[in-house]
Backbone as numpy.savetxt, mean C-alpha at the origin, in Angstrom:
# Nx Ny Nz CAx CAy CAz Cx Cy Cz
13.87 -26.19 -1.42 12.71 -25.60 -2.10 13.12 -25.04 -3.45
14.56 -25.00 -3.61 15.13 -24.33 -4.88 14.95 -22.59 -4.70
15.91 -22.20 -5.92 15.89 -20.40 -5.96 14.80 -19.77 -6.28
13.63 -20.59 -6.63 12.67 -19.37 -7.13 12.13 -19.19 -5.39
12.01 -20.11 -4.57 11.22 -19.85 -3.30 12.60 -19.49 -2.48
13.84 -18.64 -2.53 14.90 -18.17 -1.54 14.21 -17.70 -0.56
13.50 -16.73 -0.45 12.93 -15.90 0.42 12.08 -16.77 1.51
11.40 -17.63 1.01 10.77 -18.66 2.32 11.59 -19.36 3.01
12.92 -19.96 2.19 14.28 -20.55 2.64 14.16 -19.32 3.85
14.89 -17.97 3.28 15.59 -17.26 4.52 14.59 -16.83 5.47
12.99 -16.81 5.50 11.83 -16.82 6.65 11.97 -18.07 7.44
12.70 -19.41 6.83 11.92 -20.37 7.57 13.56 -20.44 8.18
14.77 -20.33 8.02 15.21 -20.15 8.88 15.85 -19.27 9.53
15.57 -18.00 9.73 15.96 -16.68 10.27 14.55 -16.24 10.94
13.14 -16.48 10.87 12.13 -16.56 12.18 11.23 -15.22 11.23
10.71 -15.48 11.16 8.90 -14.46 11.00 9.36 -13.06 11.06
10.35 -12.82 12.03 10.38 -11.42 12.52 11.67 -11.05 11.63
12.57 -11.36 11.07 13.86 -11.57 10.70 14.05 -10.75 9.69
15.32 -9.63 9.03 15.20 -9.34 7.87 16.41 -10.06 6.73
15.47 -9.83 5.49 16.18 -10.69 4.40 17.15 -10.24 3.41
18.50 -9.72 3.22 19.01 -9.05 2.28 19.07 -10.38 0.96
18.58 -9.64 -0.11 18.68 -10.65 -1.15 19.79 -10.20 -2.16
20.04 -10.84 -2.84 21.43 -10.44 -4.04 20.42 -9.60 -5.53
20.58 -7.69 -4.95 20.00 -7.36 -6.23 20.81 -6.26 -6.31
20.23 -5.77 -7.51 21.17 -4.46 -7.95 21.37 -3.38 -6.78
19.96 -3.02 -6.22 20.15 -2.61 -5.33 20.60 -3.00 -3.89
20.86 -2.50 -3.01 21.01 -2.56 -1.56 19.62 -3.03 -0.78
18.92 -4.27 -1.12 17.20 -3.89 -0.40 17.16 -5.17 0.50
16.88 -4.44 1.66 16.44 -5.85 2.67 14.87 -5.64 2.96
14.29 -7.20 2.31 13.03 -7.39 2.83 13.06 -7.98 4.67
11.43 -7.55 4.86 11.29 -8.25 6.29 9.92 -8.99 6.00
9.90 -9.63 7.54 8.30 -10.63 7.39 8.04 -9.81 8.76
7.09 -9.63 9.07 6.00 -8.63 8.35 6.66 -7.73 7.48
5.75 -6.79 6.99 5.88 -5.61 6.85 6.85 -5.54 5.90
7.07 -6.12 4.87 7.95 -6.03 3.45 7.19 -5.67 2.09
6.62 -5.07 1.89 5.72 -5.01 0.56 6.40 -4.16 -0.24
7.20 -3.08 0.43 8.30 -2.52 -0.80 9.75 -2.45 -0.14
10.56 -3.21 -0.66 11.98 -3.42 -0.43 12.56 -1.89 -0.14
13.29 -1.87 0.77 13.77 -0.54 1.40 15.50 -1.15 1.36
16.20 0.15 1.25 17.61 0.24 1.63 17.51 -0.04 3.34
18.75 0.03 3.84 18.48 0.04 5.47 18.52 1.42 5.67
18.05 1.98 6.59 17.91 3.03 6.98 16.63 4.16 6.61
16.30 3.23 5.53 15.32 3.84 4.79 13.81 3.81 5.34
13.04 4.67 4.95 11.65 4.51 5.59 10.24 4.21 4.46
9.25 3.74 4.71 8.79 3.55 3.76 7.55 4.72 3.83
6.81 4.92 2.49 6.46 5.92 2.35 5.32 5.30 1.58
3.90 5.23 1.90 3.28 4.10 0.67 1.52 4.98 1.15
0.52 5.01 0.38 -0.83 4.77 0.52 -1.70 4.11 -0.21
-3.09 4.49 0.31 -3.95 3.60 -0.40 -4.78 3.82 -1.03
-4.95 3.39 -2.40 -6.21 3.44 -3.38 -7.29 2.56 -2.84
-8.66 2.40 -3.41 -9.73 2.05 -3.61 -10.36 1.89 -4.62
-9.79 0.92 -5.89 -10.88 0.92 -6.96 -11.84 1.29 -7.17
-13.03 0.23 -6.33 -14.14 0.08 -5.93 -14.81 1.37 -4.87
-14.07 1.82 -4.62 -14.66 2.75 -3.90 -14.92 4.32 -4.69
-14.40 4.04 -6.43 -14.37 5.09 -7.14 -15.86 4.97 -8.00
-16.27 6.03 -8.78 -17.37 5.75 -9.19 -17.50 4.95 -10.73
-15.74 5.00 -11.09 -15.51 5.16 -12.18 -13.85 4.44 -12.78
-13.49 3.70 -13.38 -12.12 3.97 -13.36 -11.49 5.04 -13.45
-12.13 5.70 -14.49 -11.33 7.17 -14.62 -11.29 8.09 -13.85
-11.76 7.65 -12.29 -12.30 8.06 -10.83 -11.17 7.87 -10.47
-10.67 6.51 -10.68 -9.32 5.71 -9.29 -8.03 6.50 -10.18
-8.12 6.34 -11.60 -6.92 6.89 -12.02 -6.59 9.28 -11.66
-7.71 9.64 -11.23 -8.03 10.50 -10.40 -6.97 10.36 -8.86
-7.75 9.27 -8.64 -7.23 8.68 -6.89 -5.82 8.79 -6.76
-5.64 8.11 -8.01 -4.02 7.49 -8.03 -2.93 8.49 -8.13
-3.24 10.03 -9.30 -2.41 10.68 -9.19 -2.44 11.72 -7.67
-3.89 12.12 -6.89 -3.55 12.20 -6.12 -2.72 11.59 -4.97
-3.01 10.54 -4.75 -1.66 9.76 -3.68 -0.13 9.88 -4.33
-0.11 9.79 -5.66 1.43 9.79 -6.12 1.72 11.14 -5.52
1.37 12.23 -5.68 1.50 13.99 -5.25 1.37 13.67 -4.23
0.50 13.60 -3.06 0.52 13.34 -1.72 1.76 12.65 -1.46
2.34 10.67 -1.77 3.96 10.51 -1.95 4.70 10.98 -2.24
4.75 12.00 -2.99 5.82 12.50 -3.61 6.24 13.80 -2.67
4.86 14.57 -2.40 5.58 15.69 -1.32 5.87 15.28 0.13
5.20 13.98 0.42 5.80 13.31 2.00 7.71 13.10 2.02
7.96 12.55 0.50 8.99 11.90 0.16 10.12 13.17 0.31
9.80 14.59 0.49 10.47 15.67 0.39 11.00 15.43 2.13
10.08 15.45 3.45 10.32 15.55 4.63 11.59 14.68 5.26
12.06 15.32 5.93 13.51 14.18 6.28 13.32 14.08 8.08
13.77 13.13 8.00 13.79 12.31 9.38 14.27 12.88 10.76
15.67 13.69 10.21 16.45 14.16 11.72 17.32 13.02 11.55
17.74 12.04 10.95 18.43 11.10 10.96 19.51 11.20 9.67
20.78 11.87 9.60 21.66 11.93 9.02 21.85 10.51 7.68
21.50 9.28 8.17 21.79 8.42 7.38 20.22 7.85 6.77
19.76 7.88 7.25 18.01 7.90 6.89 18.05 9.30 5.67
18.59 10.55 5.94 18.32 11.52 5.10 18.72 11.24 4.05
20.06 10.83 3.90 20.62 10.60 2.31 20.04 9.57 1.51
19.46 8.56 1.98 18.63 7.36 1.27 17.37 8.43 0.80
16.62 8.76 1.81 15.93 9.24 1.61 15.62 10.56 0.19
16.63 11.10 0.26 16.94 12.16 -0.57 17.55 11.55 -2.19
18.24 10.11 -1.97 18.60 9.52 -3.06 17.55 8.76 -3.66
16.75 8.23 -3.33 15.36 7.37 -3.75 14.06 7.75 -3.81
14.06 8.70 -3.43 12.37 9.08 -3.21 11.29 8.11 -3.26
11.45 7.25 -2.74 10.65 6.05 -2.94 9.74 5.80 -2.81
7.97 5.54 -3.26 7.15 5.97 -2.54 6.44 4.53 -2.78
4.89 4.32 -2.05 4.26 2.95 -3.12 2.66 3.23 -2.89
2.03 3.61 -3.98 1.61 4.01 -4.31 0.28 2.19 -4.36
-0.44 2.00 -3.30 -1.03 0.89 -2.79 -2.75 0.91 -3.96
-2.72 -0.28 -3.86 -4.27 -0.59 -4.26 -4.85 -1.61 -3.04
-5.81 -1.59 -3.12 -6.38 -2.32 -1.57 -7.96 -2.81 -2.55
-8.36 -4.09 -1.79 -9.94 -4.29 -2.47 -9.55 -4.88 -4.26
-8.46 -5.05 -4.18 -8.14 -6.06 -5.63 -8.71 -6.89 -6.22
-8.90 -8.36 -5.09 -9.65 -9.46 -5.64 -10.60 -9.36 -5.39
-11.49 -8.10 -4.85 -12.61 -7.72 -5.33 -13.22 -6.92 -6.99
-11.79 -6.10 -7.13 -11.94 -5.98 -8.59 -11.83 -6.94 -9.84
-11.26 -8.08 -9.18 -11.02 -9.18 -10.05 -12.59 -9.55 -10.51
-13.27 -9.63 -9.15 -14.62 -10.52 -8.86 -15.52 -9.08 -10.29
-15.25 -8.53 -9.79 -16.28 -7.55 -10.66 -15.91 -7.03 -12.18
-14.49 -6.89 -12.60 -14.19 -7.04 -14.19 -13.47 -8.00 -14.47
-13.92 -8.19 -15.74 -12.91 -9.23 -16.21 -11.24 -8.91 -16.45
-10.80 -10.23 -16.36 -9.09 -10.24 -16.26 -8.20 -9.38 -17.21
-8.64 -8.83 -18.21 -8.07 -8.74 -19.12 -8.34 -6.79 -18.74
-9.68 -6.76 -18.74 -9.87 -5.34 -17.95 -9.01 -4.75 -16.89
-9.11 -5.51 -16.08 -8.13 -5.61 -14.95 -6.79 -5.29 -15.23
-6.04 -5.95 -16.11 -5.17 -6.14 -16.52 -4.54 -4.27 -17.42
-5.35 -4.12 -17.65 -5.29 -2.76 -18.86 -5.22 -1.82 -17.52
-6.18 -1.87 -16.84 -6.66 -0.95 -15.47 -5.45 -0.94 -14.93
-4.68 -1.84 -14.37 -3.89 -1.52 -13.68 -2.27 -1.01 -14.47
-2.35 -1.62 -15.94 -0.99 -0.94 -16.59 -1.29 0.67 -16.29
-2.38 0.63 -16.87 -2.88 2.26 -16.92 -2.23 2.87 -15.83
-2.67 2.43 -14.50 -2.65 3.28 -13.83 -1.14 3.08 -13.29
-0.89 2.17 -13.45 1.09 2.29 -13.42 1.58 3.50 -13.89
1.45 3.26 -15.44 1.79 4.49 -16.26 1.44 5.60 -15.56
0.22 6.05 -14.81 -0.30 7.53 -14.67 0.40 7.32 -12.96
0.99 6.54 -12.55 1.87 7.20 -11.39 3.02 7.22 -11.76
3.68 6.57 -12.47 5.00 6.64 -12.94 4.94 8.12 -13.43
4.21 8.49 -14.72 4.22 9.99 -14.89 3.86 10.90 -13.98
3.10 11.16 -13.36 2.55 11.93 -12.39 3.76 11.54 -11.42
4.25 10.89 -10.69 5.74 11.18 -10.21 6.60 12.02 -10.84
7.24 11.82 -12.01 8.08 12.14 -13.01 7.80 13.50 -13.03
6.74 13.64 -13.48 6.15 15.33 -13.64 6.67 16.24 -12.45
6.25 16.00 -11.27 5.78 16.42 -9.47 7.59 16.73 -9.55
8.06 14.93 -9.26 9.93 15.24 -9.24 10.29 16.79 -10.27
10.27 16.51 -11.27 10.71 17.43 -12.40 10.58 19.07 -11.76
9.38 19.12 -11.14 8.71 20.89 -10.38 10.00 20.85 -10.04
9.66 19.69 -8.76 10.20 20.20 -7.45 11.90 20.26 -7.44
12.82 19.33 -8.60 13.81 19.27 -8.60 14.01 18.48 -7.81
13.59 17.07 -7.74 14.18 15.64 -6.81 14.47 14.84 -7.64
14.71 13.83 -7.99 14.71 12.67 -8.49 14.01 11.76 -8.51
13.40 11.37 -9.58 12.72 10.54 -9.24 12.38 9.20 -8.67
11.02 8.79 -8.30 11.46 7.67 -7.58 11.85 6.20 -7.71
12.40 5.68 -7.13 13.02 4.54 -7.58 12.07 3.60 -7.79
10.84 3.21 -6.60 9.91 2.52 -6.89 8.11 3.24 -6.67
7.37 3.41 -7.14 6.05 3.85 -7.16 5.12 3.27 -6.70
4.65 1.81 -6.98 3.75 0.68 -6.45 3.78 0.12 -5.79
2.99 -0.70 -4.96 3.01 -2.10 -4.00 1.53 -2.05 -4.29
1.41 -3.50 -3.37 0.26 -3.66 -2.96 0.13 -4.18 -1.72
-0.21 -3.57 -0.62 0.48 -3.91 0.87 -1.08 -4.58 1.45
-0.55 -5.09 2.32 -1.43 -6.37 3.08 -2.82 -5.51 3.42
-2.38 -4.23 4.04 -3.76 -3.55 4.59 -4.30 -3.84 6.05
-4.53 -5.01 5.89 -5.21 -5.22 7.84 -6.14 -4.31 7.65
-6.53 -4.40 8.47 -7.91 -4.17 9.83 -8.21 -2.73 8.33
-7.06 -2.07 8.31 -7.16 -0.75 7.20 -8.40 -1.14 6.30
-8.14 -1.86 5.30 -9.09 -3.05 4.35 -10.41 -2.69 4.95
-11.16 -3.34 6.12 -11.90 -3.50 6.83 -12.79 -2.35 6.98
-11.88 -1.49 7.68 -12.76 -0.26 7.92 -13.38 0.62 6.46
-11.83 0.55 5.40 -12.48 1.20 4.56 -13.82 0.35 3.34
-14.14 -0.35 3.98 -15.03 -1.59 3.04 -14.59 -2.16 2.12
-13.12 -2.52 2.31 -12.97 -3.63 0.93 -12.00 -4.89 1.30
-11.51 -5.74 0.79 -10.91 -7.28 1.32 -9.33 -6.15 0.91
-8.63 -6.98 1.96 -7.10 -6.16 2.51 -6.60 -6.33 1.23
-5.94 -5.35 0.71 -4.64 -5.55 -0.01 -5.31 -6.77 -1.78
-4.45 -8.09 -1.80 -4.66 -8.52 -3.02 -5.89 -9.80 -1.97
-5.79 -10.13 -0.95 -6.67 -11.12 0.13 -8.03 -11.34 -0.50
-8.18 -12.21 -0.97 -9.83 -12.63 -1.14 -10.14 -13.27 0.30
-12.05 -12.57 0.28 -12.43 -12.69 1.32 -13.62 -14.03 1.73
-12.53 -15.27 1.74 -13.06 -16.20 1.89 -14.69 -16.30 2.29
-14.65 -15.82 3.46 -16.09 -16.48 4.28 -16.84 -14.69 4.38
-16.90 -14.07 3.18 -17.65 -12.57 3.31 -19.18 -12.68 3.68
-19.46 -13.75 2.91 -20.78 -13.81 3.06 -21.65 -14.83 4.21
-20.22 -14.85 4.57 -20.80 -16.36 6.18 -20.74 -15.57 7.45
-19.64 -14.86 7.40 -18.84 -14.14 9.25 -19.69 -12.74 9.34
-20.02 -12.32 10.68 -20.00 -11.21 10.95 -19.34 -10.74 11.71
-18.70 -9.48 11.41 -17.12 -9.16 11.89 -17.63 -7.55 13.11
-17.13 -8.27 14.00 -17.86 -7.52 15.16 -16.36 -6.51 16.27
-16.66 -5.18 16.85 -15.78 -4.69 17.37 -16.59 -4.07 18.57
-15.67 -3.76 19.41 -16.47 -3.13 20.73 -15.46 -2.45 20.97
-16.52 -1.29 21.17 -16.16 0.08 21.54 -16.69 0.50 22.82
-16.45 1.67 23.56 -17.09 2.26 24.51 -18.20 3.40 24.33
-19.44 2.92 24.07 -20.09 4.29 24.02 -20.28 5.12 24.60
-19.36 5.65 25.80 -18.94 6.74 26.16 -17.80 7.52 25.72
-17.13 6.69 25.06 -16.04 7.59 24.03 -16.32 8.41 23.49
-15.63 9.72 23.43 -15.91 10.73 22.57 -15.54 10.41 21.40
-14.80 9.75 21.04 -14.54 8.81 19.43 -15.60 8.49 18.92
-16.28 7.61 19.70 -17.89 6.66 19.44 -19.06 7.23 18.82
-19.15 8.39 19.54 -19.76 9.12 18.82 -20.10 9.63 17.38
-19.17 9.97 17.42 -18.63 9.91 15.65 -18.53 9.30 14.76
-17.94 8.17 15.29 -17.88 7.06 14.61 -18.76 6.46 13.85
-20.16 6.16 15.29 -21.05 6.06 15.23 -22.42 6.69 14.29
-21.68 7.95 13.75 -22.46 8.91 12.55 -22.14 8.21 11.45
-20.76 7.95 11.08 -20.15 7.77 10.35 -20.09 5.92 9.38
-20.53 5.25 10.02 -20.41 3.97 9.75 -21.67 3.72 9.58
-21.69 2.63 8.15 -22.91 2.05 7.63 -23.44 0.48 8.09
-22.87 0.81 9.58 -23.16 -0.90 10.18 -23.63 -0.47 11.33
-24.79 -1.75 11.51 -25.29 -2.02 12.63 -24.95 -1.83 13.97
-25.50 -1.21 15.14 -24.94 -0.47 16.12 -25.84 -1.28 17.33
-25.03 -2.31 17.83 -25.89 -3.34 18.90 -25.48 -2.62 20.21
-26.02 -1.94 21.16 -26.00 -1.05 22.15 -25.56 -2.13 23.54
């Protein structure tokens, strides 16, 4: 397949579940699943999620964004109980700082918008890290962004997972069963802007 596709090389033969150390500056082994920000070993990942679209405003999400960087950044303080987990931890502060509902923002501004939107808001977590580190006396972090797959996450919060365009949105109806005797259900049930087939 050649070096630009290595990584499907080492999925297709080390198995789906397998992890991948690649040749970089750093120490980072990806995995399949669950690789969206390269971790040292021992390391834990530390990441949440924005909502463009779910802001009223860009200058809403870039709002969003420095809160989750502060929310990452003071998670990134807590240590494990794990002696070798702690020192990664304490050396990288690593956080990733997610967008979810993407190629839905694609669908709704243009590319070039898009494009500005998201330097922007690079920049305003990169600083807004930088700043937070600087208080608290950590270091800053090594990496800030991803954009992680999301699942079912996507779903509930109303937008297509991660960067996933949502092929058949306007064909499928995406159905779950619950117990309406759950004390969950209840709530839930306040809470959600979908149809409630008894």
């Amino acid at each position: 397949i050649g070096k630009k596709y290595e990584c499907v090389n080492y999925i297709d033969k080390n198995g789906k579940y397998k992890s991948v150390t690649l040749d970089m500056s750093e120490n980072i082994h990806l995995t399949n699943p669950c690789g969206e920000i390269g971790l040292e070993t021992n390391e834990l990942c530390n990441l949440s999620t924005t909502v463009p679209l779910n802001c009223d405003s860009i200058d809403d999400w870039y709002k969003v964004l420095r809160h989750a960087t502060i929310y990452c950044t003071i998670v990134s303080l807590m240590m494990s109980g794990n002696k070798d987990t702690d020192e990664v931890l304490k050396r990288n502060r690593r956080i990733g700082v997610s967008i979810s509902g993407l190629a839905e923002v694609f669908d709704k501004y243009h590319t070039s918008q898009v494009i500005t939107m998201l330097k922007n808001g690079y920049h305003i977590v990169r600083q807004c890290n930088a700043e937070f580190a600087n208080k608290l006396n950590i270091p800053i972090a090594k990496k800030v962004t991803t954009i992680k797959p999301d699942g079912n996450l996507g779903l509930l919060i109303g937008c297509t997972p991660g960067i996933h365009y949502s092929l058949f949105k306007d064909y499928c109806i995406r159905r779950i069963r619950i117990s309406i005797n759950d004390p969950y259900s209840k709530e839930l049930i306040k809470c959600v802007p979908y149809k409630i087939d008894n």
